[in-house]
N, C-alpha and C positions, 0 to 999 in steps of 0.2 A: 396612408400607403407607405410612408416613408417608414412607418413603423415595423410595417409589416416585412419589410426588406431588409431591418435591423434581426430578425428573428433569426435563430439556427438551430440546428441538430445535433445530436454529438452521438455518435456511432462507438460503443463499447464489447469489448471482448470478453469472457469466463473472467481473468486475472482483472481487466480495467471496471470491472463492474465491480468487484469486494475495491478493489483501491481504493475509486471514489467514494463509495459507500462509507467506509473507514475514515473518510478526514474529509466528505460536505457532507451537504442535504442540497434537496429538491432549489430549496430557497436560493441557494447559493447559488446554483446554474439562473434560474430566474433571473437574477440578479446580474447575471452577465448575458441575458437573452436569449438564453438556453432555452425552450418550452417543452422538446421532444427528445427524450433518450430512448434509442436503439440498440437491437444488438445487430454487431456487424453479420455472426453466422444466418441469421435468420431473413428469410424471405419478408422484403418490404414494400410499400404504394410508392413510388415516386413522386418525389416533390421537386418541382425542378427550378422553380423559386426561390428557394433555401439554402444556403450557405453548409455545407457540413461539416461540422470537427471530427477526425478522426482519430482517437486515442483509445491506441491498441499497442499490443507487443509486437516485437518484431520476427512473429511468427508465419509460415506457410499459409496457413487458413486465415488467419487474420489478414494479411496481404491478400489474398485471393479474395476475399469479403469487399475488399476495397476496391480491388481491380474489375470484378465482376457489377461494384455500381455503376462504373463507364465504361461499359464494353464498348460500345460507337456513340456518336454525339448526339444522335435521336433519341436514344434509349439512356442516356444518363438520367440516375436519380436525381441526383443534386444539382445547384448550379457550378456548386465549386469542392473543392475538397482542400481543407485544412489539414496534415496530416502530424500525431504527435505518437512517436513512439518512447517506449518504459527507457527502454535500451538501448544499444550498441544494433544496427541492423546491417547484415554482412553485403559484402559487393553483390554476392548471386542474389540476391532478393529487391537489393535495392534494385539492379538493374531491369529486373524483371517488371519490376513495378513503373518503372522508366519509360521502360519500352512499350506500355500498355494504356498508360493513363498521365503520363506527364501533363499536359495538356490542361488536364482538368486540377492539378494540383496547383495550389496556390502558393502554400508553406508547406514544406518538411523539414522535422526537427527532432531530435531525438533529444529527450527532458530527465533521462535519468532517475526515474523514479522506479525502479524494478521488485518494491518492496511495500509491506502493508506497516504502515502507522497506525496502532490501534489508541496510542495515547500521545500526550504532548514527549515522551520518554522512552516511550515502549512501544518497539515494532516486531514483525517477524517475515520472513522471508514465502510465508506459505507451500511449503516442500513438507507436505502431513507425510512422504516413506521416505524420508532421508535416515531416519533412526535404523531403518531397517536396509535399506542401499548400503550403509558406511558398515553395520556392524553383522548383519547374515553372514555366516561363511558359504552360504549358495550364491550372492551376488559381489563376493569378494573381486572376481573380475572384473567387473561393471561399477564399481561405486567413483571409478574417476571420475564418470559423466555429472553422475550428481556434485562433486564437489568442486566441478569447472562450473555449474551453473549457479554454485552457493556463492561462489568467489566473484563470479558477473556480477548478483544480483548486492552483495558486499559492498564494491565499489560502486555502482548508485548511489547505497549510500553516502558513502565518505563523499561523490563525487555533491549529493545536493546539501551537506552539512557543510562544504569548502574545506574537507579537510583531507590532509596525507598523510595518515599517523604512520606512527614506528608500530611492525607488525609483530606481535609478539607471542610466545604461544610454547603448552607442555608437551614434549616430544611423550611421555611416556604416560597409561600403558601401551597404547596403539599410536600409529604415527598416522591418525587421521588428520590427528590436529597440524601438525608441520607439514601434511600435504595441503591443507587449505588455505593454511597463511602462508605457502610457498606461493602457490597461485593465485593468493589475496593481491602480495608483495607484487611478484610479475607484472598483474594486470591493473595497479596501481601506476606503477611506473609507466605504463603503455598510455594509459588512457591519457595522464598529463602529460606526456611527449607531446598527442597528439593533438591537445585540445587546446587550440588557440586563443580561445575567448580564456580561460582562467588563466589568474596571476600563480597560483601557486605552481610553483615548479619543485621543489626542495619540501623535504619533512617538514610537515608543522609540530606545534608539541605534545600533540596529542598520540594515547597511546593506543592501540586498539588489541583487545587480549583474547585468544583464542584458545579454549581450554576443552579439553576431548570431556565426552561426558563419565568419563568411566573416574577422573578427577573428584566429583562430587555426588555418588549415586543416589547417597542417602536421602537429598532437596526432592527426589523425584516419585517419592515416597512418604513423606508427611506434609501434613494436611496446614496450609496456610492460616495464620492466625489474625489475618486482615479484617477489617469492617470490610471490604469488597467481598473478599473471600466470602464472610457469613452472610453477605447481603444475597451473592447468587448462589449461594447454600439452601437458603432458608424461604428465601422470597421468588413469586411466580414471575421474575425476569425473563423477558424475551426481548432480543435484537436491542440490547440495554434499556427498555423501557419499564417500567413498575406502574403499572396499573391496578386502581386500589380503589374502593368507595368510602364516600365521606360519612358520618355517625348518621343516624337514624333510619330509620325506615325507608326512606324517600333519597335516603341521599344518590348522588350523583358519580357518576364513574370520572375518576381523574387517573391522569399519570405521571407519571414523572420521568425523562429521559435523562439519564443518565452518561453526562459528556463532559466535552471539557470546556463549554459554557459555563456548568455548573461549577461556583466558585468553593461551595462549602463540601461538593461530592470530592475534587481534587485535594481540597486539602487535608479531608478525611481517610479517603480509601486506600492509600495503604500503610496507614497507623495501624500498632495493635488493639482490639478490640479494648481493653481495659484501658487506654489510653484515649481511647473514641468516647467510651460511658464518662471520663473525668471531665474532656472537654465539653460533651453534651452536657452535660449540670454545670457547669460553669456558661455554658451560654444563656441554658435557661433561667440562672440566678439574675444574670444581668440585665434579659428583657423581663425578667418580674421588677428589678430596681428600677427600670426607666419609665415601666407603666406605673 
């Protein structure tokens, strides 16, 4: 029984559902006594036994997903609500949410995470029309919105690496770029005004460089020369898995995922291919010497 009281839920959003996806697995929540992942928009059974995490943005719908689980004490799903938001969530929302379900909440916290990690190195913001916000001259009135939310989701970052870099960036052809790192800059200084838990207050040495795309158009246009590169070129990759059968007739379907477990995928994938085929024969030289 006691066990069973240790279990929870974790209630995710569109955005919090690629995030987790992107940097755990299943195992991982397991592991923390996770059993049941939701999504917050969707119609759910009530469990009123259960503990819930809530890690969502700090979005309308996403709030109303939450607020709608306790509407009155009868009718709540959960027993309790944990609440973890990406981002910065404004007075009118939080209050909202205050005023409707305080009660039921246990923690609320906002963790800074407003961004997708795809590798130990390499992240991206998830904004698939920002190419086309910043540079249409039909949305030329309109691309501030996107490049206030590029700038929010920007400092997440710095804010979960601990760091305050010097914001730095080419004015020219377009002055997308010195309106983003204008607003990068602003909303850097804002956040560590107001964040009491961190030490950093002042520059750290890091620099963070912000370069309009019209800088280098030609990368956007040839074709990568990676072992990665040719691997999801050539091979039936889905959702990074490689799924392949072993020789013979009879053999058996295996796969292989491809993450950052994988010691020898990391330190292959993005070498040039010619440089992948020297070190592959140099491995295999070696496990023929030791057999």
């Amino acid at each position: 029984m006691l066990f069973m009281h240790s279990l929870k839920i974790i209630l995710l959003d569109d955005f919090t559902t690629k995030l987790l996806s992107s940097c755990g697995k299943m195992t991982d929540l397991l592991a923390e006594g996770i059993t049941v992942v939701e999504n917050v928009y969707k119609n759910r059974e009530p469990v009123p036994h259960m503990k819930a995490i809530y890690l969502i943005t700090p979005t309308v719908k996403s709030v109303e997903g939450l607020i709608n689980d306790f509407a009155s004490k009868s009718s709540s799903k959960y027993k309790a609500a944990y609440v973890y938001f990406t981002d910065f969530c404004d007075d009118k929302l939080f209050n909202r949410m205050k005023s409707s379900c305080s009660k039921a909440i246990r923690r609320c916290k906002e963790i800074n995470i407003n961004f997708l990690p795809y590798e130990s190195q390499v992240f991206t913001l998830d904004v698939p029309d920002a190419f086309h916000q910043c540079y249409s001259p039909s949305t030329e009135k309109t691309n501030d919105a996107i490049l206030e939310q590029m700038a929010e989701q920007i400092v997440t970052l710095c804010a979960t690496l601990e760091e305050n870099p010097g914001v730095r960036y080419k004015s020219k052809p377009l002055d997308n770029a010195s309106k983003l790192a204008q607003l990068v800059e602003k909303k850097l200084e804002n956040f560590y005004k107001i964040d009491e838990r961190s030490q950093i207050k002042c520059k750290t040495y890091s620099q963070l460089l912000i370069i309009d795309r019209g800088f280098d158009p030609v990368s956007t246009v040839l074709h990568e020369l990676t072992f990665q590169a040719m691997a999801y070129d050539l091979l039936p990759i889905e959702n990074d898995t490689y799924k392949y059968k072993t020789d013979g007739a009879s053999g058996k379907e295996r796969e292989a995922i491809l993450e950052e477990d994988d010691d020898l995928w990391v330190k292959i994938r993005h070498k040039h291919i010619a440089n992948v085929l020297e070190y592959v024969c140099l491995c295999l030289l070696l496990i023929l010497h030791n057999y």
